[in-house]
C-alpha positions as CSV (number, residue, x, y, z in Angstrom):
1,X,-27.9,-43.3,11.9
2,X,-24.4,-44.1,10.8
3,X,-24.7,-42.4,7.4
4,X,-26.4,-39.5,8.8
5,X,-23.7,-38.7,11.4
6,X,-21.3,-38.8,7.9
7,X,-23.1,-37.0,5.7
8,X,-23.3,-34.3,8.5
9,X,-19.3,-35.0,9.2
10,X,-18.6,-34.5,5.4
11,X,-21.1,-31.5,5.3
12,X,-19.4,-29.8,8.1
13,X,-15.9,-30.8,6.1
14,X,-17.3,-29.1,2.6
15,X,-18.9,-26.1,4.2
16,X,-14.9,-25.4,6.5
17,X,-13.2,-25.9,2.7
18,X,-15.5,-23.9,0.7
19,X,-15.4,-20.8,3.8
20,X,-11.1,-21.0,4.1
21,X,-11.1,-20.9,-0.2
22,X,-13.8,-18.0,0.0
23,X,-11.2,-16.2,2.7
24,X,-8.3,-17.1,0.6
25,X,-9.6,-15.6,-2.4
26,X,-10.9,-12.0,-0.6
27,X,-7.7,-12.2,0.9
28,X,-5.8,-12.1,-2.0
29,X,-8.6,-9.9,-3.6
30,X,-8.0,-7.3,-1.2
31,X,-4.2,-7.7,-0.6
32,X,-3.6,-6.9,-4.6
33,X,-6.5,-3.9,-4.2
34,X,-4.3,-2.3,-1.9
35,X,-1.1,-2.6,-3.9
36,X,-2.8,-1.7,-7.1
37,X,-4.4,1.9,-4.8
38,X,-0.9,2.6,-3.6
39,X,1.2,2.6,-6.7
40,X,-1.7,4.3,-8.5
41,X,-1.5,7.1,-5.9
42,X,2.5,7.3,-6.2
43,X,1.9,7.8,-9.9
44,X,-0.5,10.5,-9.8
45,X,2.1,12.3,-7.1
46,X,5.1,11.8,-9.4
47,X,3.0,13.4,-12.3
48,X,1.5,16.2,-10.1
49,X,3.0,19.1,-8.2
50,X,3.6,17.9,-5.1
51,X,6.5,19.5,-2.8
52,X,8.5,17.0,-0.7
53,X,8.2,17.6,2.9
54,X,10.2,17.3,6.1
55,X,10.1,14.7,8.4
56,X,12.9,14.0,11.2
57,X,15.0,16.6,9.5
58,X,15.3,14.7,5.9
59,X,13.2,15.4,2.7
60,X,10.3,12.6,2.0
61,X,10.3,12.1,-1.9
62,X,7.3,13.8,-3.4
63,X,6.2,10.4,-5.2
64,X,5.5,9.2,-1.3
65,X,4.1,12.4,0.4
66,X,0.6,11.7,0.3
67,X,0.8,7.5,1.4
68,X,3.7,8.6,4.4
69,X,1.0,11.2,5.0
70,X,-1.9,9.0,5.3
71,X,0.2,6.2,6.6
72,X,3.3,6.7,8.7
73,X,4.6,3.0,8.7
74,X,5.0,3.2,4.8
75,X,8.6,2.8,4.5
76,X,8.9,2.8,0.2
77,X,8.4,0.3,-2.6
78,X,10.6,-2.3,-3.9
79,X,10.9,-4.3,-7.7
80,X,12.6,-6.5,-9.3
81,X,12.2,-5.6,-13.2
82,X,10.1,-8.1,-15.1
83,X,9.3,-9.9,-11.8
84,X,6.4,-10.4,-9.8
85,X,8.3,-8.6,-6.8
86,X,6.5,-4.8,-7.1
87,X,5.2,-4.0,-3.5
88,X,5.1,-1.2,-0.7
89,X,7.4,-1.6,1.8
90,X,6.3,-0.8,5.7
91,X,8.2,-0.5,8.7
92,X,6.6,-1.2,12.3
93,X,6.6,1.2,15.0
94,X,7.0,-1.5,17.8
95,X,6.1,-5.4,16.7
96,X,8.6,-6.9,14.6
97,X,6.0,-9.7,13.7
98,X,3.2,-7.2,13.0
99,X,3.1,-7.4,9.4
100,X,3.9,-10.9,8.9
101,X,-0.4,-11.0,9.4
102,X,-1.5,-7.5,8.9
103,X,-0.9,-6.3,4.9
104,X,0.2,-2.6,4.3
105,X,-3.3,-1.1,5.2
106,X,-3.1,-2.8,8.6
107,X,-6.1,-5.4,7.8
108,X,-5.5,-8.8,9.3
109,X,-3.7,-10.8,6.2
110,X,-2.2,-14.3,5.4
111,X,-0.3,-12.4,2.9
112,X,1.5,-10.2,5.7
113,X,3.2,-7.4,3.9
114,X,6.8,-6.7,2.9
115,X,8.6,-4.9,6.0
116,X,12.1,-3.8,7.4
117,X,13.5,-4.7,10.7
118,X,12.1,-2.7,13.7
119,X,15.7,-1.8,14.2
120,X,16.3,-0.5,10.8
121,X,17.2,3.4,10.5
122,X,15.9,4.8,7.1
123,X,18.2,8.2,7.7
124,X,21.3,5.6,8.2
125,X,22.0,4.3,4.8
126,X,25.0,3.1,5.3
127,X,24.7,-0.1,7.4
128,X,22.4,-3.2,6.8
129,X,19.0,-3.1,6.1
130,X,17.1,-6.6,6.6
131,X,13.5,-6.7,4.7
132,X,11.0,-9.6,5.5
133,X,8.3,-11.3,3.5
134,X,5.9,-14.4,3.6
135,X,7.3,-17.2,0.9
136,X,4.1,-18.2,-1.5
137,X,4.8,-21.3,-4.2
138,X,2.6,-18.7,-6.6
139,X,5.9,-16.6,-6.0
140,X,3.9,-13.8,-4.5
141,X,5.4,-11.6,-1.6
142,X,9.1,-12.9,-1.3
143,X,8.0,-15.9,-2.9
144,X,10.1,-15.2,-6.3
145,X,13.3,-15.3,-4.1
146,X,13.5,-19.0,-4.7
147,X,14.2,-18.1,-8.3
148,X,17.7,-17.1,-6.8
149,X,18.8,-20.4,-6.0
150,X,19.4,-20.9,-10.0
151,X,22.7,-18.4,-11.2
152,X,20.9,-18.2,-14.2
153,X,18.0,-16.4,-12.7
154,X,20.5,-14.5,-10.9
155,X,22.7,-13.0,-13.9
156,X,19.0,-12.6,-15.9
157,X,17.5,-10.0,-12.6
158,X,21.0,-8.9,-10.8
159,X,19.2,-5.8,-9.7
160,X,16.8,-4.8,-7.0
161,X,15.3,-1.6,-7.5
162,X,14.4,0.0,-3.3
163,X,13.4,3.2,-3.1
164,X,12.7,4.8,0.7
165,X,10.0,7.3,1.6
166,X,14.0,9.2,1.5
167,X,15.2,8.5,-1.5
168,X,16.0,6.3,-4.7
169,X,18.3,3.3,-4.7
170,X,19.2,0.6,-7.2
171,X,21.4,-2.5,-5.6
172,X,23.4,-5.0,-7.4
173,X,23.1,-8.6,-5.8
174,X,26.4,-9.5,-3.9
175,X,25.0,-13.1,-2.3
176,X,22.5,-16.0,-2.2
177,X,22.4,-18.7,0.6
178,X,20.7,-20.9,2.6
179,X,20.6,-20.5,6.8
180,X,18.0,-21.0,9.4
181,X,16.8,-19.5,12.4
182,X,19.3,-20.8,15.4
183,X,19.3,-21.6,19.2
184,X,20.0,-18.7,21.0
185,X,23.1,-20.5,22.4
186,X,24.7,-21.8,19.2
187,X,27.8,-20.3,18.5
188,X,27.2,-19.8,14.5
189,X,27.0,-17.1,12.4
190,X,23.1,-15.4,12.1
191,X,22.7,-13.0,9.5
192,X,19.6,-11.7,10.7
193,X,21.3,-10.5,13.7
194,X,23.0,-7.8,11.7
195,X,20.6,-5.1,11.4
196,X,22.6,-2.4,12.6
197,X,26.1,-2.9,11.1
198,X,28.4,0.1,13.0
199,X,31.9,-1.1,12.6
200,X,34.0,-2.3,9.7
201,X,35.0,-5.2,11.5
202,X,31.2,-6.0,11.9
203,X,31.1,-5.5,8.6
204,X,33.8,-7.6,6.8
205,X,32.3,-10.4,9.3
206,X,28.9,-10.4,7.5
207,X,29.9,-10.1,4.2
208,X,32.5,-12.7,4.8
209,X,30.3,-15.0,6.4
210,X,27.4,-14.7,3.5
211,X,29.8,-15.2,0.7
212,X,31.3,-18.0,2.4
213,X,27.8,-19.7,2.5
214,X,26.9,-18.3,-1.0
215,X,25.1,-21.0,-3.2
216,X,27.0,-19.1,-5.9
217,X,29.6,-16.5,-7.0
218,X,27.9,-13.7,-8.1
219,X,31.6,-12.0,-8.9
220,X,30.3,-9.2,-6.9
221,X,31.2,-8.5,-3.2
222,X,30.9,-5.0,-0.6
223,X,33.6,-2.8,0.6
224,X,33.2,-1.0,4.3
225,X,31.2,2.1,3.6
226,X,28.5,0.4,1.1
227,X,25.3,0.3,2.1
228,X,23.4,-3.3,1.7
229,X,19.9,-4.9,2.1
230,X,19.1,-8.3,2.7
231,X,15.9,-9.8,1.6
232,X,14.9,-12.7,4.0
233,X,12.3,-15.2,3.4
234,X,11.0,-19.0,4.7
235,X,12.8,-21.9,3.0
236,X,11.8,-25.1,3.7
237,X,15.2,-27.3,3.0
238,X,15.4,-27.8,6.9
239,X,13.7,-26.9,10.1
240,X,13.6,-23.4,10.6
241,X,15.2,-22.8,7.1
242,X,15.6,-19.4,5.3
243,X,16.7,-17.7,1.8
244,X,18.4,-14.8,1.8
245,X,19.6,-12.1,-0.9
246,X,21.9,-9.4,-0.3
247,X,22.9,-6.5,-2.2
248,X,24.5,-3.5,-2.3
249,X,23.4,-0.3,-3.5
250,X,25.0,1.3,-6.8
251,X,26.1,4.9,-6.8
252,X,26.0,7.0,-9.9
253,X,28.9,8.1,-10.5
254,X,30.1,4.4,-10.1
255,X,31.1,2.1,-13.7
256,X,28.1,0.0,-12.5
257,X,24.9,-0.5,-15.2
258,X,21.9,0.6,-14.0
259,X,18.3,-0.9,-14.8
260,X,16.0,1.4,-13.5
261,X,12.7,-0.2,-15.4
């Protein structure tokens, strides 16, 4: 009776691993489907005639009509040459935690899907705009961003390449450090409470607080007036931990050097 009741128990334990690996695999299956479908259908745009469009009194790139079109949460795409970082990048309407399970197509996902802050304004360039991902060890989603925490990875990919359903933008990296998600009542600085930078005082406070807690110099900082991302991920050094990346975007007729591969 005994070894019935545990050949049933380790039955039952098989059949609950071999479903969750079946569901990982589709998962991922389907999560790099979608990518794959999206960036083939901005490369048939770029190379047709589209027209760009307008939408809340601002031009959607031609490159993006057709995905904005057919999904209005699509926000852009962002890359990190010769990294695994190449996704779409969605913005919800109303849940901020909405694609942290649901992947760009809306299907129910592990794998989430790379998003900005609900509060984030794509027609306001010129503040802070916070982007969210899962952390995967396969350095999948925002995964890579651990790479960060070596300045040698750093100096090799100092560029992040984000382009809006708006418009193009390269950034150079300004900062990498470590924080976590705090008590509403502690009086420390949160970086992820600066999504909607309007002051220069707000914003000398943020850049001065994230280079302070840089795990490097980077030799690069922000002046008032520079638009910046921050890429925010899970860490696990601590409870609650986080990685974060900021940058700022390049202008053209700056001395920067753009990598735009």
């Amino acid at each position: 009776m005994k070894l019935k009741i545990l050949s049933l128990i380790f039955l039952s334990l098989f059949l609950i691993s071999t479903a969750y690996l079946v569901y990982t695999t589709m998962d991922s299956y389907f999560s790099d489907k979608v990518k794959q479908e999206l960036s083939k259908q901005i490369e048939e745009d770029k190379n047709g005639q589209i027209k760009g469009k307008m939408v809340n009194g601002a031009e959607i790139l031609p490159k993006f009509l057709t995905i904005y079109e057919e999904n209005p949460a699509f926000a852009g795409w962002i890359k990190i040459a010769d990294t695994m970082m190449d996704y779409p990048v969605m913005k919800p309407a109303e849940d901020n935690n909405f694609y942290l399970t649901h992947g760009p197509d809306g299907r129910k996902s592990k794998y989430g899907a790379i998003y900005l802050d609900v509060n984030s304004n794509l027609l306001n360039s010129n503040t802070n705009w916070i982007l969210y991902g899962h952390y995967f060890p396969d350095g999948s989603m925002f995964g890579m961003l651990e790479n960060y925490k070596k300045e040698d990875f750093f100096k090799a990919h100092p560029q992040i390449q984000l382009d809006t359903i708006y418009e193009e933008g390269t950034y150079e990296i300004i900062a990498v450090f470590l924080s976590q998600v705090y008590q509403k009542d502690q009086d420390i600085f949160k970086y992820y409470q600066y999504t909607d930078i309007e002051t220069e005082e707000q914003f000398d406070e943020y850049v001065g607080n994230i280079k302070k807690i840089a795990l490097y110099e980077t030799g690069k900082t922000a002046q008032y007036g520079d638009s910046l991302i921050t890429l925010s991920t899970c860490d696990y050094w601590t409870k609650n931990g986080r990685l974060a990346v900021v940058a700022k975007k390049l202008h053209e007729n700056s001395n920067e050097e753009f990598d735009k591969s």
